[in-house]
C-alpha positions as CSV (number, residue, x, y, z in Angstrom):
1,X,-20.2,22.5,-8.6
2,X,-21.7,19.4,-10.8
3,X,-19.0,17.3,-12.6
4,X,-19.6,15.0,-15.7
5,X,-16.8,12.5,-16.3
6,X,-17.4,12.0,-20.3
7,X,-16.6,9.0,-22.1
8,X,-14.7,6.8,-19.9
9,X,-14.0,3.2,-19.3
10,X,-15.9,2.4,-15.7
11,X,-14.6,-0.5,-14.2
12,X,-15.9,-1.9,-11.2
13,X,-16.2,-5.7,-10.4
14,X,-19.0,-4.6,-7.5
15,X,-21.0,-3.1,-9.7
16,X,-20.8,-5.5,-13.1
17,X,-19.1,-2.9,-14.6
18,X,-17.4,-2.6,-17.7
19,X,-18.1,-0.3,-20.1
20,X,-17.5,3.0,-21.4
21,X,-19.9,5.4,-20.0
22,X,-20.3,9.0,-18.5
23,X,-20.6,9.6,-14.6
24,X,-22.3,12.8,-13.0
25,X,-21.0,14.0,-9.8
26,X,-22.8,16.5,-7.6
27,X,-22.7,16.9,-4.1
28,X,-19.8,14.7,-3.5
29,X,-21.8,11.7,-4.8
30,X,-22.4,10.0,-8.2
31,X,-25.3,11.5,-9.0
32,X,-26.0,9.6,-12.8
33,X,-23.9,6.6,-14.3
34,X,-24.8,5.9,-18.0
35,X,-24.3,6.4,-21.4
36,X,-25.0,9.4,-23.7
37,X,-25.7,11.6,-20.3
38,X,-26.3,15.3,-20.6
39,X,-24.0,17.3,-18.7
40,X,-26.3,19.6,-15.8
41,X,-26.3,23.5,-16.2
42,X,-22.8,24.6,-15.2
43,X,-21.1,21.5,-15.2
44,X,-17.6,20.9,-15.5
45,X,-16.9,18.7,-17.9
46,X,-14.2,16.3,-18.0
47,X,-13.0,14.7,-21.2
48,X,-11.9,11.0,-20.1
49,X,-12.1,9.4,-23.6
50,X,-9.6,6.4,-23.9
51,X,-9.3,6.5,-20.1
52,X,-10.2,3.7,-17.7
53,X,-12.1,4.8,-14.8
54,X,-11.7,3.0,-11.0
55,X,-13.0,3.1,-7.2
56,X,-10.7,5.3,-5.6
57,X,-7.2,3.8,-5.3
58,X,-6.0,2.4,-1.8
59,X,-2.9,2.0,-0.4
60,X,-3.0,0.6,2.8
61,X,1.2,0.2,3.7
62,X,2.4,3.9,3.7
63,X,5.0,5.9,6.2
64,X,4.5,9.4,6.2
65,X,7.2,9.8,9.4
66,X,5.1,12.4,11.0
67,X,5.8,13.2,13.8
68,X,9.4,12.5,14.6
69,X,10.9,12.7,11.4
70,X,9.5,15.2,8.9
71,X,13.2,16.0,7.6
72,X,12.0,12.6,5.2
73,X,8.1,13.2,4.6
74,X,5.3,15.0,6.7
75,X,1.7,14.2,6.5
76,X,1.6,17.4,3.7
77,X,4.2,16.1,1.3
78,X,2.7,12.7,1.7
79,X,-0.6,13.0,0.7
80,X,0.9,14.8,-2.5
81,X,2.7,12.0,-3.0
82,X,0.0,9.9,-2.5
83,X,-2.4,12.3,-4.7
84,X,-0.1,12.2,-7.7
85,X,0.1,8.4,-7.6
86,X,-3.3,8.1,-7.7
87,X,-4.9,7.4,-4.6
88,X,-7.7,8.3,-2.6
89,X,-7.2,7.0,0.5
90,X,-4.2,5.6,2.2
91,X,-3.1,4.4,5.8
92,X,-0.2,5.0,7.6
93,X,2.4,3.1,9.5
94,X,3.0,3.7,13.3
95,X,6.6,3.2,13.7
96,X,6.6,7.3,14.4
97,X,8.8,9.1,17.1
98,X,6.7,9.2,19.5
99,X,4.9,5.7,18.3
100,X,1.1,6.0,17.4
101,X,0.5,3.9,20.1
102,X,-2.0,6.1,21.7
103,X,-5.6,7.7,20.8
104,X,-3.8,11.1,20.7
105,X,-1.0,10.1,17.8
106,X,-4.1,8.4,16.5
107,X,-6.2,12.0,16.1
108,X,-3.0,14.1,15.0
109,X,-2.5,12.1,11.7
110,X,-6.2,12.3,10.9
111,X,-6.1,16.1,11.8
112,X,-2.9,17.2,9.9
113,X,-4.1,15.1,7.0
114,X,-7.8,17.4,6.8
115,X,-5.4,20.4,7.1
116,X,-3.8,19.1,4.1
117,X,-6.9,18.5,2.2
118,X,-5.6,16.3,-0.7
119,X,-6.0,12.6,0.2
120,X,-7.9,10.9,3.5
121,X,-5.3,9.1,6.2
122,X,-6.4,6.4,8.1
123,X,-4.0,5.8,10.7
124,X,-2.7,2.1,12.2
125,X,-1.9,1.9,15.7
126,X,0.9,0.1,17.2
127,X,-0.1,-3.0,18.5
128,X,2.5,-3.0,21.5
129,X,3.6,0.1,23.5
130,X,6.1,1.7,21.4
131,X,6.7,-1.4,19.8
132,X,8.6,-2.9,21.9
133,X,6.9,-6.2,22.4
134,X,6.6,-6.3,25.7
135,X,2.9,-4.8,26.6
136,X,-0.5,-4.2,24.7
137,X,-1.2,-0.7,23.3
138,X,-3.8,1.5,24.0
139,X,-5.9,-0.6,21.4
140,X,-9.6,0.4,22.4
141,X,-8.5,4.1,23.0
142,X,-7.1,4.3,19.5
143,X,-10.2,2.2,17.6
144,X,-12.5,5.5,19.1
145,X,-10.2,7.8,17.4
146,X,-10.6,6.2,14.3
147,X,-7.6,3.5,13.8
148,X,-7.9,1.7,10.8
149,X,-6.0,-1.4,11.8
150,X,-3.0,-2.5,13.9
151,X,0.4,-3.2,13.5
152,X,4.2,-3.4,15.1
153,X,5.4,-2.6,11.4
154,X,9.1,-2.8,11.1
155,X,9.4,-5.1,14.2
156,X,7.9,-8.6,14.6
157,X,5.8,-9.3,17.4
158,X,8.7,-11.7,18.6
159,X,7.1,-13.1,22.0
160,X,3.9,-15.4,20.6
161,X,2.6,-15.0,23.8
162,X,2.3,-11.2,23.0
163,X,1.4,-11.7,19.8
164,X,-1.2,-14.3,21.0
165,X,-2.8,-11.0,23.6
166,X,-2.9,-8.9,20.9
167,X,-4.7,-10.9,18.4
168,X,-7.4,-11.8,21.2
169,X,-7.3,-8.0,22.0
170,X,-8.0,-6.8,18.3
171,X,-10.9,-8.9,17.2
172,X,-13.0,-7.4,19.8
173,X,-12.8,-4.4,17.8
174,X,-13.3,-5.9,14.3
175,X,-10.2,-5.0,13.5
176,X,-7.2,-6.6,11.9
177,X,-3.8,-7.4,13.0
178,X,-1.2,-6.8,10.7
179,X,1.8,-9.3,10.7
180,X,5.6,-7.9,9.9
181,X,6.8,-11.4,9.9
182,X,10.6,-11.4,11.1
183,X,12.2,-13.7,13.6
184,X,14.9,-11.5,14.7
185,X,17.2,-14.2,15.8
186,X,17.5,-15.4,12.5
187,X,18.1,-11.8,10.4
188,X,20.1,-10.3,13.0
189,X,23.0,-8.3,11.0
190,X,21.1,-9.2,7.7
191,X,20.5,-6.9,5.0
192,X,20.6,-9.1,2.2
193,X,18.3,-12.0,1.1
194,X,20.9,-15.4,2.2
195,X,21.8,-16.9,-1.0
196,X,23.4,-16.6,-4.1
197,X,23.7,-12.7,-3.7
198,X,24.7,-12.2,-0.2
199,X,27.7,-14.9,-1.0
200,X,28.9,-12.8,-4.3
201,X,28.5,-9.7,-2.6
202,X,30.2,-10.6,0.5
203,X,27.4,-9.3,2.8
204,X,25.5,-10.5,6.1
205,X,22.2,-12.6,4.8
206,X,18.9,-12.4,5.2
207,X,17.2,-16.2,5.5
208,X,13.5,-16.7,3.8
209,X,12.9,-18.6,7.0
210,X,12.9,-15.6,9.5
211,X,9.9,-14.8,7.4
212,X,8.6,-18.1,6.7
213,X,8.7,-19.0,10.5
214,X,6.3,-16.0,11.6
215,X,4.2,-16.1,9.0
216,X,3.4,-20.4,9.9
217,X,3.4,-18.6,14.1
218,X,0.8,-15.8,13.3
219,X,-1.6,-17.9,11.0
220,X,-2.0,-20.7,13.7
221,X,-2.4,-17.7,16.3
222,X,-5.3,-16.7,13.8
223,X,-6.6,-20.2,14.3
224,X,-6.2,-20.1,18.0
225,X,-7.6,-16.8,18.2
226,X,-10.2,-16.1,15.1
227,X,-8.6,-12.8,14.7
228,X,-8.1,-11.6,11.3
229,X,-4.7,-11.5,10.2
230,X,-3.6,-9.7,7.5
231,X,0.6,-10.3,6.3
232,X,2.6,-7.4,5.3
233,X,4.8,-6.9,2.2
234,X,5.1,-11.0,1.8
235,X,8.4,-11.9,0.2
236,X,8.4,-15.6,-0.2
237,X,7.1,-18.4,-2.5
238,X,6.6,-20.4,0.5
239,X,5.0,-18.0,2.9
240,X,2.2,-17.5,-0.3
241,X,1.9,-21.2,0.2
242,X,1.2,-21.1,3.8
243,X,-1.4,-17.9,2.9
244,X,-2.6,-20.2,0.2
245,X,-3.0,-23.0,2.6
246,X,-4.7,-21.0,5.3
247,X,-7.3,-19.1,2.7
248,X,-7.9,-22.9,1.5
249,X,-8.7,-24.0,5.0
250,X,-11.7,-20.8,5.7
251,X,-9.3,-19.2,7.8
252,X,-9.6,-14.9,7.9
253,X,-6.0,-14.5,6.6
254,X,-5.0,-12.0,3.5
255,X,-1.8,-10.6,2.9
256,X,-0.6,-8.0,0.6
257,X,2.6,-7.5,-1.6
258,X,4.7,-4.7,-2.7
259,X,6.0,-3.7,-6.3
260,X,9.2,-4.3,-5.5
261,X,9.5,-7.8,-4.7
262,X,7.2,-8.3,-7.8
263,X,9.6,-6.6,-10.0
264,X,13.0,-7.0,-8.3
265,X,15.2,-9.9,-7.2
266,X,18.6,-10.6,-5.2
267,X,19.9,-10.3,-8.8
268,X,19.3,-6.7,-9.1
269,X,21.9,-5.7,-6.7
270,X,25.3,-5.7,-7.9
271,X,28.3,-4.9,-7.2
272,X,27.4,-1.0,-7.7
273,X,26.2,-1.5,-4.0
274,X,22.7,0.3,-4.8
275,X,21.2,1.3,-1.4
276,X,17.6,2.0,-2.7
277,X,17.6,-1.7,-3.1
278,X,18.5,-2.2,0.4
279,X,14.4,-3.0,1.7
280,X,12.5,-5.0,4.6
281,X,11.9,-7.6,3.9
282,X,15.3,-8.2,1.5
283,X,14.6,-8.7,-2.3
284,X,14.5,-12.2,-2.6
285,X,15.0,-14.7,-5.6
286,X,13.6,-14.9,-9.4
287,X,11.3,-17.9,-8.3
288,X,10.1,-16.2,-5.3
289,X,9.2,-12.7,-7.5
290,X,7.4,-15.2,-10.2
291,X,5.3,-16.7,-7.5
292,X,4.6,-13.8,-6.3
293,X,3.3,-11.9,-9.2
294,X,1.7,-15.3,-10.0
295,X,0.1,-14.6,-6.8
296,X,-1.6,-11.4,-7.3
297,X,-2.7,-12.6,-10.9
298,X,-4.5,-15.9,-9.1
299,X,-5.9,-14.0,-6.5
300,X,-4.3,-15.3,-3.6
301,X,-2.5,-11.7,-2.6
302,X,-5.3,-9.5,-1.9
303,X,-3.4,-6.1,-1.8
304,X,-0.5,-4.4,-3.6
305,X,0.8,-1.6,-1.6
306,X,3.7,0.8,-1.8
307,X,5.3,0.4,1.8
308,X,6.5,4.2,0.9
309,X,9.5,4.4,3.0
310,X,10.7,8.1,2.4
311,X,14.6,8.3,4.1
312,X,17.1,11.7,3.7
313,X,19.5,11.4,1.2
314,X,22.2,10.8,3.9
315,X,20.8,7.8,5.0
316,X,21.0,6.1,1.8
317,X,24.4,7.6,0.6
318,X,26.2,5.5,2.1
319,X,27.6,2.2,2.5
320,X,24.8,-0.5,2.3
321,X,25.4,-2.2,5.6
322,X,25.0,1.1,7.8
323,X,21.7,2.4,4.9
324,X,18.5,2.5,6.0
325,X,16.0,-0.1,4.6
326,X,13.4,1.3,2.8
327,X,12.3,2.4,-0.5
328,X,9.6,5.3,-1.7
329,X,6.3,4.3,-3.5
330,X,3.6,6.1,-4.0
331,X,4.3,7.9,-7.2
332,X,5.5,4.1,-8.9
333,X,3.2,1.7,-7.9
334,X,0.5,1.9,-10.5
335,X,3.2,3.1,-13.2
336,X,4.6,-0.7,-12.6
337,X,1.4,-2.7,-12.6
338,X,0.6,-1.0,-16.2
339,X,3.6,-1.4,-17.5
340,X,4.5,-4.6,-15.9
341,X,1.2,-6.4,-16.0
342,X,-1.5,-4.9,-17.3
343,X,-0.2,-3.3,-20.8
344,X,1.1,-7.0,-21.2
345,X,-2.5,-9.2,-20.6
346,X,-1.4,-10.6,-17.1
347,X,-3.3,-8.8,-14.6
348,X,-6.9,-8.2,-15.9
349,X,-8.4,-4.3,-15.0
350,X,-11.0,-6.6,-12.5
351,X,-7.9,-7.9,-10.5
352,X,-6.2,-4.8,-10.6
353,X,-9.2,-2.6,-8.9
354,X,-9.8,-6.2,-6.7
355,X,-5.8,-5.6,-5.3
356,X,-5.7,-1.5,-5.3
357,X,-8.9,-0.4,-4.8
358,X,-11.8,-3.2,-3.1
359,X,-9.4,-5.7,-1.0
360,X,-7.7,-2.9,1.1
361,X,-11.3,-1.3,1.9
362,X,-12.3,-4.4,2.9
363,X,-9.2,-5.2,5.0
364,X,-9.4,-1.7,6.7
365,X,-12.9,-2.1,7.0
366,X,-13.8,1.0,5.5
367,X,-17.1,1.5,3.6
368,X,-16.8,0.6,-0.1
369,X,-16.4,3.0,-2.8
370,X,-18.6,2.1,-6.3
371,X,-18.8,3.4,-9.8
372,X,-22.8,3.6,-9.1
373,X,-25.3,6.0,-7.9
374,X,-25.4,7.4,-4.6
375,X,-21.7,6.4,-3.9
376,X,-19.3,8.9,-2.7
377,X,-17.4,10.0,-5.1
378,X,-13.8,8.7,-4.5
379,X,-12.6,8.1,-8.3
380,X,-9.2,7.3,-10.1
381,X,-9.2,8.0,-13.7
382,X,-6.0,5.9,-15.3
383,X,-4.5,7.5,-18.3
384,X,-2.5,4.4,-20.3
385,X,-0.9,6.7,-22.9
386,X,1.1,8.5,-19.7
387,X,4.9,8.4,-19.6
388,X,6.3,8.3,-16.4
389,X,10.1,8.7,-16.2
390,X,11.7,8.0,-12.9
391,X,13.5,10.1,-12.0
392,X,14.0,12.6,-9.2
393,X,12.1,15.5,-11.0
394,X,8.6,13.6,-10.7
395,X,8.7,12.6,-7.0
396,X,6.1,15.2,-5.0
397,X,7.1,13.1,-2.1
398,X,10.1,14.9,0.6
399,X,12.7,11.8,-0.5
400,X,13.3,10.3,-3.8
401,X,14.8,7.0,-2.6
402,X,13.1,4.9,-5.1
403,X,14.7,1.4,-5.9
404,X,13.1,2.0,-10.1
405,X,15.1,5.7,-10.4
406,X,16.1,5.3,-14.5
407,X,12.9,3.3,-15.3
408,X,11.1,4.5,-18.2
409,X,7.2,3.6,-17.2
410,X,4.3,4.0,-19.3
411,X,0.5,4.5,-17.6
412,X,0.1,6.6,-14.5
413,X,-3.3,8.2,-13.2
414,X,-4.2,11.2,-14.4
415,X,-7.0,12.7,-12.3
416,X,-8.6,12.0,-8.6
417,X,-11.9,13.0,-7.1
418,X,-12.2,12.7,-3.2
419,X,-15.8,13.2,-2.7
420,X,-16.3,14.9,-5.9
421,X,-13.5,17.5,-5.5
422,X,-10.8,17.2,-8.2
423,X,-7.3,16.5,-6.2
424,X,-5.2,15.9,-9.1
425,X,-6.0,17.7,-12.2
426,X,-3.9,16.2,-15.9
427,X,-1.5,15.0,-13.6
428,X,-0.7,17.9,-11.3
429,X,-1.7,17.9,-7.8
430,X,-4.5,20.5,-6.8
């Protein structure tokens, strides 16, 4: 069935637009985008007036823990969760039980994601047997089953050696390698960023440099290499200044950032001991955050992902040195960047489909998605007027271990089309 998206406010850098206009879907496709449309025979009809209209959002840092550990999030839950936040399309972590370090892993995601018919998963495969560090994945066997990328997420490559034979290994596949910069030797025992907090609060630190260190190792690799290099959930004023530095120089380096560490410090953990704070990398310092957020503004941060790190409530009740890092997403991301940036004249609506929506296709290498005819239809329509309470309640995803529980957030999307079919309907997921 035909679809007419009424009154809306397109925006779509790609396309040069910015205006309020109506869109006609049919067979999965824009059909029409214009103003004063008529709607064809049978048409439903979707009243978007006052509503801002994007490519289909994109969150390329997910973990859906399927297989291995569905008792936090399976493939099903997550794509709701990932539905109700908004997106269209989102890829998945490999740091599974067993790791997706083969093409089979690679084909069971994709498969169990169709079955659950809400939002597409593009996989990333491991970039090291079971992450271990030691010996190169089965890189090509994964790319023909439709790996978007590759990672050792939650481990750094610690061998440069390794990391160098993986790099070489990737760009023959036009893909990119994705950094989780951490030299182990230095945040062994950490769960803290090292600094003012970690001395109040009496716990094991967490140096800037075990990031810093990596990210300096893997952008020369990129150098020696040509690889494209893409840095995960950067935490650090300095490490965006070696990003900075290496975009400056024409190298193929691009990073991305998480809510989080945009909207969180060291500070925010107090003696209350609050284990959804408790993340990888650690919430760093006020300067760092402002850089950061600085960062996305300027351009230099290309993507802002969730990292969606579902965990059972056991594993966060609990004291904070034995808690699992990790925080959930999904369902908060775009609520922040409204309320946080957008609603306040920081982050234009350009920037924010650039960092959500065009950058991560790009990264992934996936087709793009335009507001323009003969594009499929993958569409986020952004209602500002939403409230979003966090709270447990309005999680779809398996955990609620979010580190913004009590926030009172205004913006959230209110409707998604993958390929013209409506996912998430005033909110609700299909």
């Amino acid at each position: 069935m035909a679809l007419m998206l009424k009154g809306a406010h397109a925006v779509d850098p790609q396309s040069s637009l910015d205006a309020v206009v109506d869109v006609i879907i049919e067979d999965g496709k824009i059909a029409k985008v214009g103003e004063g449309l008529t709607a064809p025979k049978g048409a439903e009809v979707v009243d978007a007036k006052g509503k801002y209209l994007v490519p289909g959002l994109v969150d390329m840092h997910v973990h859906f823990r399927d297989p291995g550990f569905e008792y936090k999030e399976t493939i099903a839950t997550g794509c709701r969760a990932a539905t109700h936040g908004g997106y269209t399309d989102v890829a998945t972590m490999p740091n599974t039980d067993p790791v997706c370090d083969t093409g089979a892993e690679i084909r069971y995601q994709i498969d169990r994601a169709h079955a659950a018919g809400l939002c597409r998963v593009h996989p990333i495969g491991a970039l090291t047997r079971g992450e271990k560090g030691e010996a190169l994945a089965e890189i090509g066997d994964m790319c023909v089953e439709g790996a978007a990328a590759f990672s050792d997420d939650g481990h750094g490559v610690q061998s440069a050696g390794m990391m160098r034979t993986c790099m070489e290994y990737v760009s023959m596949f036009d893909r990119v390698a994705i950094a989780h910069c951490e030299i182990e030797s230095l945040t062994e025992n950490g769960v803290i960023n090292e600094g003012r907090a970690s001395t109040r609060l009496g716990m094991f630190g967490w140096p800037a440099l075990g990031e810093e260190l990596e990210v300096a190792r893997d952008i020369e690799l990129c150098r020696l290499t040509g690889c494209p290099l893409h840095v995960a959930h950067i935490s650090t004023a300095k490490s965006l200044d070696l990003v900075r530095q290496a975009k400056a120089e024409g190298l193929p380096v691009t990073c991305e950032v998480t809510p989080h560490h945009l909207f969180l410090t060291e500070e925010n953990i107090t003696n209350s001991y609050n284990t959804n704070l408790k993340v990888n990398p650690p919430l760093r310092t006020q300067s760092d955050a402002a850089a950061l957020r600085e960062g996305v503004c300027d351009g230099t941060i290309d993507c802002v992902v969730s990292d969606h790190a579902p965990h059972a409530a056991h594993e966060k009740d609990c004291e904070f040195e034995i808690a699992f890092f990790g925080t959930i997403g999904l369902e908060t991301t775009v609520p922040l960047l409204l309320s946080n940036l957008v609603s306040k004249g920081k982050l234009g609506w350009d920037r924010f489909v650039q960092c959500c929506a065009i950058k991560p296709r790009e990264v992934l290498r996936m087709d793009p998605v335009t507001i323009s005819e003969g594009s499929v239809a993958d569409l986020t329509l952004i209602d500002l007027e939403a409230k979003v309470d966090v709270e447990e309640s309005y999680f779809e995803s398996k955990s609620h271990n979010s580190a913004f529980l009590g926030e009172r957030l205004h913006g959230a999307a209110s409707d998604v089309f993958v390929a013209g079919r409506r996912t998430l309907k005033d909110g609700v997921v299909a």
